[in-house]
C-alpha positions as protocol buffer text, in pm:
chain_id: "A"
residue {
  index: 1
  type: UNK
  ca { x: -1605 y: 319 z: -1913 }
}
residue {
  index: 2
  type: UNK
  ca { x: -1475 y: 577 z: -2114 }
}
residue {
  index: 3
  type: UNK
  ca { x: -1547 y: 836 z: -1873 }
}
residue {
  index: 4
  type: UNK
  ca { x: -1407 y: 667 z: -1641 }
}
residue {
  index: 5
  type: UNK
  ca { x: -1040 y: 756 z: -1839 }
}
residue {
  index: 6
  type: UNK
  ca { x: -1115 y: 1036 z: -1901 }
}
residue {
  index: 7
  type: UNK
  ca { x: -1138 y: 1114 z: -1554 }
}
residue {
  index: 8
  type: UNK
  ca { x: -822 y: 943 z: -1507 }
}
residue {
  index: 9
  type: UNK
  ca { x: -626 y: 1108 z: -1759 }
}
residue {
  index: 10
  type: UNK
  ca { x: -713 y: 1417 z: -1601 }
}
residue {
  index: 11
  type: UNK
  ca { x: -642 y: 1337 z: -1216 }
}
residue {
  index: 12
  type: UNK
  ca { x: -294 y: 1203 z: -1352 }
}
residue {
  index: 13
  type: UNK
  ca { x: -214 y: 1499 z: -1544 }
}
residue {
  index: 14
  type: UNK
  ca { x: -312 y: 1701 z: -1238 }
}
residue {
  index: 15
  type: UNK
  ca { x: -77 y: 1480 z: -983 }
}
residue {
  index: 16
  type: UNK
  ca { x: 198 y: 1483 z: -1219 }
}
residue {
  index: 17
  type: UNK
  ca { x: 217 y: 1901 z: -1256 }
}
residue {
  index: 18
  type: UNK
  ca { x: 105 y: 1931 z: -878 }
}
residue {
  index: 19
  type: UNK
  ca { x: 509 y: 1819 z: -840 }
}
residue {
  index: 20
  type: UNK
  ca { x: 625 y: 2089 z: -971 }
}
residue {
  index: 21
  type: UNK
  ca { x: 395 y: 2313 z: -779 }
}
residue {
  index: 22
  type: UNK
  ca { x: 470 y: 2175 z: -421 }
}
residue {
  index: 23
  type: UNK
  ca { x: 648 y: 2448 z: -262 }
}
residue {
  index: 24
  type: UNK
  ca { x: 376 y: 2716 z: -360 }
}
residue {
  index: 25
  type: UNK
  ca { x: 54 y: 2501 z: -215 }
}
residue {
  index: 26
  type: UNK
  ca { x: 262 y: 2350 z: 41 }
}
residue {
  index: 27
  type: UNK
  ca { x: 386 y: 2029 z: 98 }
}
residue {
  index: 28
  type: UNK
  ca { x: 168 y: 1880 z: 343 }
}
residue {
  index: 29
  type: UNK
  ca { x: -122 y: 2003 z: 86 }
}
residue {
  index: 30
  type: UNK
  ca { x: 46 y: 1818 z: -194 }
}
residue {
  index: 31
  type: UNK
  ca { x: 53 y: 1543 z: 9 }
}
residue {
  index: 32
  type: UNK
  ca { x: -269 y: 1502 z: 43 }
}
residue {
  index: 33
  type: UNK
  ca { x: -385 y: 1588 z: -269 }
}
residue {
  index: 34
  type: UNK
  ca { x: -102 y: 1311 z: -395 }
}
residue {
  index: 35
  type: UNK
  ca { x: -329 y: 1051 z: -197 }
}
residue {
  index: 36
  type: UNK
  ca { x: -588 y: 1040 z: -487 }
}
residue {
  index: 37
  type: UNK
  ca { x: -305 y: 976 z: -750 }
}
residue {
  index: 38
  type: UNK
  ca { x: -426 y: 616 z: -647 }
}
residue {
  index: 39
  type: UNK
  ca { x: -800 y: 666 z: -729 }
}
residue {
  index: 40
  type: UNK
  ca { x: -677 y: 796 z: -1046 }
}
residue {
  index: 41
  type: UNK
  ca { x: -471 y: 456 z: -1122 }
}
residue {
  index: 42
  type: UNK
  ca { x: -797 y: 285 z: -997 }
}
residue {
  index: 43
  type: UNK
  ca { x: -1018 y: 454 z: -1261 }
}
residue {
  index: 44
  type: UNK
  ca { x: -749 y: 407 z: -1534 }
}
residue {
  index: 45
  type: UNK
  ca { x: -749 y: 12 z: -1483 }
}
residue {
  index: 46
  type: UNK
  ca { x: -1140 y: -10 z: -1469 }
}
residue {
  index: 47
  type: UNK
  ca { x: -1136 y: 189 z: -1805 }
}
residue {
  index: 48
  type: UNK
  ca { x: -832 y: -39 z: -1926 }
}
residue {
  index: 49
  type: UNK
  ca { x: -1060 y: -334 z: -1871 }
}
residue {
  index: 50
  type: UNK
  ca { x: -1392 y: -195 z: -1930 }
}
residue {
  index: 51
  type: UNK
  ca { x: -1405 y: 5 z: -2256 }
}
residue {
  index: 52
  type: UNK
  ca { x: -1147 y: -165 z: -2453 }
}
residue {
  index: 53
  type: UNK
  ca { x: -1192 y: -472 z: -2693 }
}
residue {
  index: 54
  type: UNK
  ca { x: -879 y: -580 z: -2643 }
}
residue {
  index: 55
  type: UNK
  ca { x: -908 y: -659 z: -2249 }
}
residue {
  index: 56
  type: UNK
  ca { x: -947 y: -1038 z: -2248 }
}
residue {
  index: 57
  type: UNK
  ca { x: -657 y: -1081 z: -2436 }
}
residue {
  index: 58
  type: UNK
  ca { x: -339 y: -1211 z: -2292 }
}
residue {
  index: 59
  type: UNK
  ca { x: -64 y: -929 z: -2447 }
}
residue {
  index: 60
  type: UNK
  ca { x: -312 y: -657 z: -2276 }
}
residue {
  index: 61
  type: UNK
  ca { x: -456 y: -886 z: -1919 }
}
residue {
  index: 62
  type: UNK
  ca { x: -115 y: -1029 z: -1810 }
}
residue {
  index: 63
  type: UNK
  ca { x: 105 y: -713 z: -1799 }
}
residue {
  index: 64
  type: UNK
  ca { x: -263 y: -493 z: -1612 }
}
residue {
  index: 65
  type: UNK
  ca { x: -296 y: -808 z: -1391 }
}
residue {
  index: 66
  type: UNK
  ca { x: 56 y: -781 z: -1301 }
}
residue {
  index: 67
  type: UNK
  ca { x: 41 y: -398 z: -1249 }
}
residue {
  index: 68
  type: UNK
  ca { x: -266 y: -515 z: -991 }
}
residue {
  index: 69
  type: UNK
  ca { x: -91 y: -698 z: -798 }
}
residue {
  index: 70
  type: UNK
  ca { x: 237 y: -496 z: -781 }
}
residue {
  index: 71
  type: UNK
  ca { x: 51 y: -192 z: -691 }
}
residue {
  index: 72
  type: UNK
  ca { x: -211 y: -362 z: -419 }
}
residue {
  index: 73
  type: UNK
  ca { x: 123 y: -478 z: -260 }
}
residue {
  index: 74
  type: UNK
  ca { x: 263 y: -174 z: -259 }
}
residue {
  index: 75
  type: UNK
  ca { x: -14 y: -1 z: -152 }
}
residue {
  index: 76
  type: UNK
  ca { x: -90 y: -205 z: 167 }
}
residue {
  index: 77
  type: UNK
  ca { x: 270 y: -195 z: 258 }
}
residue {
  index: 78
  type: UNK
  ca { x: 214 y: 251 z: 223 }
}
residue {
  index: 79
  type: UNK
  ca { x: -88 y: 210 z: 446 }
}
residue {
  index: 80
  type: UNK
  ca { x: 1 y: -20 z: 717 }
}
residue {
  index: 81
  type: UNK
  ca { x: 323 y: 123 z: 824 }
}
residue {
  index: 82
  type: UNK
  ca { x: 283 y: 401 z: 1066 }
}
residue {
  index: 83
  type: UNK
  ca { x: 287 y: 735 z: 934 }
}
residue {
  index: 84
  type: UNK
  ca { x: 574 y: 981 z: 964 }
}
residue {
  index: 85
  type: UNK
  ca { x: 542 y: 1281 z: 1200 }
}
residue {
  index: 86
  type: UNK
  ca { x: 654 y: 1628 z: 959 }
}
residue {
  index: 87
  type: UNK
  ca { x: 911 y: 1802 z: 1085 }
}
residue {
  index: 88
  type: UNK
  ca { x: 762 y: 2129 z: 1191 }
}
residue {
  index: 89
  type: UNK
  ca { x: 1018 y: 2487 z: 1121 }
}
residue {
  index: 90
  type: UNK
  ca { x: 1220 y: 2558 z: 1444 }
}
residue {
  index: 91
  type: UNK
  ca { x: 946 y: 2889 z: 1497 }
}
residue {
  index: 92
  type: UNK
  ca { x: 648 y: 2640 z: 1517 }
}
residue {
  index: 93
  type: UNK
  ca { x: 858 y: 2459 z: 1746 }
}
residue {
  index: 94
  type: UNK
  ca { x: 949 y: 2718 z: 1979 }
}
residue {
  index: 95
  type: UNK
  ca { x: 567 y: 2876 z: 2014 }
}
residue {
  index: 96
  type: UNK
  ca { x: 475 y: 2520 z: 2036 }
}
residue {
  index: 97
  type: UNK
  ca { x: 699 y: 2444 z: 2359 }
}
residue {
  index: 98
  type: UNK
  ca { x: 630 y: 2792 z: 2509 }
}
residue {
  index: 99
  type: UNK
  ca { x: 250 y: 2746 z: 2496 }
}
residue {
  index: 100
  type: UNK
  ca { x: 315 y: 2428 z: 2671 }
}
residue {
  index: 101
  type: UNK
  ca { x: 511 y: 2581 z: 2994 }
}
residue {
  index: 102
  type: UNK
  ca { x: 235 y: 2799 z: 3035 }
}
């Protein structure tokens, strides 16, 4: 289980200085590469309950349950609501619509 966050602590270090990077790799790429910020949490939670002795106590299990639950709400509400179409730059847009009246 320790692996586990270590593997964690590394994917959320990445996702939280991939912010500041957005512009230069894009922001669709961030995006994406944002989506595993999730897997990361995942990982950190397993190791959370896994590797520490403290886990079946109630100062450490209620406020990790909680996060659970807050999260897999929040999550399903991210992924069931239809996804938003990016605005494309007014040049994509143009080449776009000219390709089309050909």
């Amino acid at each position: 289980f320790t692996g586990l966050g270590v593997i964690a602590g590394y994917g959320m270090l990445l996702f939280g200085l991939s912010y500041y990077e957005r512009d230069a790799i894009g922001r669709v790429s961030w995006a994406k590469l944002h989506r595993f910020s999730l897997a990361a949490w995942v990982l950190a939670v397993t190791h959370t309950l896994g590797a520490g002795t403290d886990a079946a106590d109630g100062w450490l299990l209620i406020p990790v349950l909680a996060s659970i639950v807050l999260v897999g709400v929040l999550a399903r509400a991210r992924y069931k609501r239809p996804r938003a179409r990016v605005p494309q730059p007014a040049r994509a847009r143009s080449a776009a619509a000219a390709s089309r009246s050909m």
